[in-house]
N, C-alpha and C positions, 0 to 999 in steps of 0.2 A: 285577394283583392279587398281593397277597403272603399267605401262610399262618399263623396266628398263631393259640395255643391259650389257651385260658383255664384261670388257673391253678387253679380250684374242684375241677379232674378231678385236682389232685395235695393236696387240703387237708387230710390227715390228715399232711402234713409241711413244713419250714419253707419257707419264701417261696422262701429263698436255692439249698434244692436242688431246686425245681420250676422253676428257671429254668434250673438246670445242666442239669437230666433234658432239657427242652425244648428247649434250646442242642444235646444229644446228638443229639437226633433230628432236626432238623433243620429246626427254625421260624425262623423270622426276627422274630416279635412273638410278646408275652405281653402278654397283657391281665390285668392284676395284679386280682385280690379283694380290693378293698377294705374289709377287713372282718378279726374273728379267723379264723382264724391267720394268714393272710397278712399284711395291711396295714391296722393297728387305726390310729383319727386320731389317739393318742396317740404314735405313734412322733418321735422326733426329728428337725431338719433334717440332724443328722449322721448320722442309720440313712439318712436319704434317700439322701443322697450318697454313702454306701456301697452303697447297692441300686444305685445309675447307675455306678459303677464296676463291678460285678459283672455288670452289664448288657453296658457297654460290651466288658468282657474276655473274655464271651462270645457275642460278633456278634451280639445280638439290639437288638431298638425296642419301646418300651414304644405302643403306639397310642392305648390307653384305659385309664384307671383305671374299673376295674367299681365303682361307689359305691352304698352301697343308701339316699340320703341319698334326704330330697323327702319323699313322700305328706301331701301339704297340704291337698286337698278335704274331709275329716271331722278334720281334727286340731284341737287350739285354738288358739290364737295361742300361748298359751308352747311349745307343743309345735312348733309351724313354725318359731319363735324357735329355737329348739333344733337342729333340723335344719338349719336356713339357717347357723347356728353351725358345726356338724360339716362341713356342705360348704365352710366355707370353711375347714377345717382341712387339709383334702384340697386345694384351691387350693394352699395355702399349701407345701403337699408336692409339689404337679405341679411346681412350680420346682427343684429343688433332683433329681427327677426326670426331665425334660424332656419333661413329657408336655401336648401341645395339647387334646386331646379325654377328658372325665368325665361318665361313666353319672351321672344324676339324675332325678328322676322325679316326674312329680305324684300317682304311687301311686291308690288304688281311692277311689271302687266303679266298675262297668264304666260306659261311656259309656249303655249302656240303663237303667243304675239312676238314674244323677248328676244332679241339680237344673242347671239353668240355672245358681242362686249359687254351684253348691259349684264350677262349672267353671271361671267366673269368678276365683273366689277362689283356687284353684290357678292360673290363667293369672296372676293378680296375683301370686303367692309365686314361680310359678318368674318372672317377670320380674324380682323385688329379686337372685334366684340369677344369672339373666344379667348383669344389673351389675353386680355381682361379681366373676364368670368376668374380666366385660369388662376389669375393673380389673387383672387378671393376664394379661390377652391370652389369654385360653383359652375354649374352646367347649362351651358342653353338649350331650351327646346324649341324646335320649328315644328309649329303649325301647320298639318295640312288642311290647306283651308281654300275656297274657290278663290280665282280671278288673282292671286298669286302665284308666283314663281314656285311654291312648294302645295301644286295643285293637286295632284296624285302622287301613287308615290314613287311611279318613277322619275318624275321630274323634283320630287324630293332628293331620292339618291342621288341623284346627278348632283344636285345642288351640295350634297353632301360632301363627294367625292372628292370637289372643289376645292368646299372649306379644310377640309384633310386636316381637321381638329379634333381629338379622343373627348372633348368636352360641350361637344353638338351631337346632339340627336333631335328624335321625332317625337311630337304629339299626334297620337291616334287621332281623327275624330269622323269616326262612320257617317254621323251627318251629313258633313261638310262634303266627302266621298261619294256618296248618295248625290250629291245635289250634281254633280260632275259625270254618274256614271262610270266610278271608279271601283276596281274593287274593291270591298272593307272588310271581308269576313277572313276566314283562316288562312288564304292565301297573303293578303294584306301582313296579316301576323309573321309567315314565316319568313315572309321579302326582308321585311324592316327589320328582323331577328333582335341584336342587344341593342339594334339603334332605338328601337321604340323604347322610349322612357316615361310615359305618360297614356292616358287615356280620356278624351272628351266622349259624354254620350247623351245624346240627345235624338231626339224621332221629328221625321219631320214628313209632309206626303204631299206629291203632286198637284195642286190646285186647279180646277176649273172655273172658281170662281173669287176673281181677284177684289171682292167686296167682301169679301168673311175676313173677319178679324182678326191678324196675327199674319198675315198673307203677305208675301214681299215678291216682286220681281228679283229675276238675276239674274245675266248673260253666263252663259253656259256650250260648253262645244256643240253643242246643237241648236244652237240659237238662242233666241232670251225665252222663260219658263218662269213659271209661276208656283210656289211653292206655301206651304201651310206649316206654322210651329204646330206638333204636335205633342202631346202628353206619350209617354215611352209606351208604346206597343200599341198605340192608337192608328199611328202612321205606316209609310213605306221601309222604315230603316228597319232590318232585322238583326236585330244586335245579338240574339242568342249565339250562334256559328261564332260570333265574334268573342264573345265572352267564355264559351265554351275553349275557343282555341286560344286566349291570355292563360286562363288556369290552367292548359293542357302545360304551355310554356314554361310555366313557372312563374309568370306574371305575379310580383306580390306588394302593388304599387296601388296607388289611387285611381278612380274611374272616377271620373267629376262628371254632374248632372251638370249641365249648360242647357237646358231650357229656356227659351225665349214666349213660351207662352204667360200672355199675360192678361185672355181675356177671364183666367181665373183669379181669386188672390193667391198673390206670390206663397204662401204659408199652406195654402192646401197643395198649391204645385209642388212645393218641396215635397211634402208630408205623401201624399201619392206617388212621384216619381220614386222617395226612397224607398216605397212601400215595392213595388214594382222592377228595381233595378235588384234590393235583396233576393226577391223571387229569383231572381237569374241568377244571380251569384249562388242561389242553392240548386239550383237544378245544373249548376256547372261543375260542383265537385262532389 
């Protein structure tokens, strides 16, 4: 496994030096934010090729474009229209980037809310996205992530099953799992088996008090709950069991820091999360 940060934890500044900062410290991937200020679908094929040269010059891999494209289940057809548009604008820029793997998403409501049709009719949207993807040889990855249709991961799989495309699969993210009460650790790993293609890791713990900094509300199958970003191994998420079972696997892919704390500077949260995620990557093989 190789160590890779997401650029969101540097987004109050340009793309260009969130990859420099992260090149400094010592990542080997950047999971680009696809989105303002980083990487809006308006940029051009020559901004592209500029970003893979700055990439290139400073030893890093792009793994994923983070995309916030998708959520088809309640939207209307021009509005899907629209989205399916945008992501392929971001296709269009994985070339010129040389990026395989793009965040996409069939977006909300949770699998406990969603109609039979509305699942459906997302599993038919992200499947025109697949042949898409397919047409530029490139892969999408769904997020499991709260208060979407790919909440856990069996209501991943199902969604999978649907799309019935070899060029969809899952992103990990134990956090996000956590916040849901779902499983994440080695069992998580052998469900998803070759569909898991990615890995988000970040820690995060229970909150009782919704005035400490970095704390967010979030409806969740147990009602709404309160939650704290935390620094990796500060918090509830046990990522070891997790990490242990990707390297068991054969897992030989990116794990992205997605951290949201930010009552640190962005620059020591890097610098300690990688410090602390290597930890585990050595005690896992």
């Amino acid at each position: 496994m190789k160590p890779a940060i997401f650029t969101k934890i540097f987004d109050d500044r340009p793309l260009e030096a969130a990859i420099e900062t992260a090149a400094e410290i010592g990542f080997d991937g950047v999971e680009i934010m696809a989105r303002d200020p980083h990487l809006p679908p308006d940029i051009t094929r020559e901004q592209g090729e500029r970003l893979r040269e700055l990439v290139d010059e400073h030893g890093v891999e792009i793994p994923c474009l983070a995309t916030y494209t998708g959520g088809y289940a309640r939207a209307s057809d021009d509005e899907r229209a629209a989205e399916l548009e945008t992501f392929e604008r971001y296709l269009e820029l994985s070339e010129p980037l040389g990026v395989e793997l793009l965040r996409h998403g069939a977006g909300g409501p949770t699998p406990r809310e969603a109609t039979d049709e509305e699942i459906e009719t997302a599993a038919a949207w992200l499947g025109r996205a697949a042949d898409r993807a397919a047409a530029y040889d490139r892969t999408i990855g769904l997020e499991i992530h709260p208060n979407r249709l790919t909440e856990t991961v069996d209501s991943t799989l199902r969604l999978l099953e649907l799309v019935d495309r070899d060029n969809v699969g899952v992103i990990h993210d134990a956090g996000n799992m956590f916040i849901v009460s779902d499983t994440y650790g080695p069992e998580s790993v052998e469900r998803l088996n070759e569909d898991l293609l990615h890995a988000h890791i970040k820690d995060l713990s229970r909150s009782t008090d919704p005035e400490l900094a970095d704390t967010f509300w979030l409806e969740t199958p147990d009602g709404d709950a309160s939650f704290r970003h935390e620094l990796l191994g500060d918090g509830g998420v046990d990522h070891e069991p997790l990490i242990g079972a990707l390297a068991e696997s054969g897992y030989s892919g990116y794990a992205t820091l997605e951290s949201n704390v930010t009552r640190i500077d962005p620059e020591t949260v890097a610098a300690e999360e990688l410090d602390r995620l290597s930890e585990r990557f050595e005690r896992a093989t």
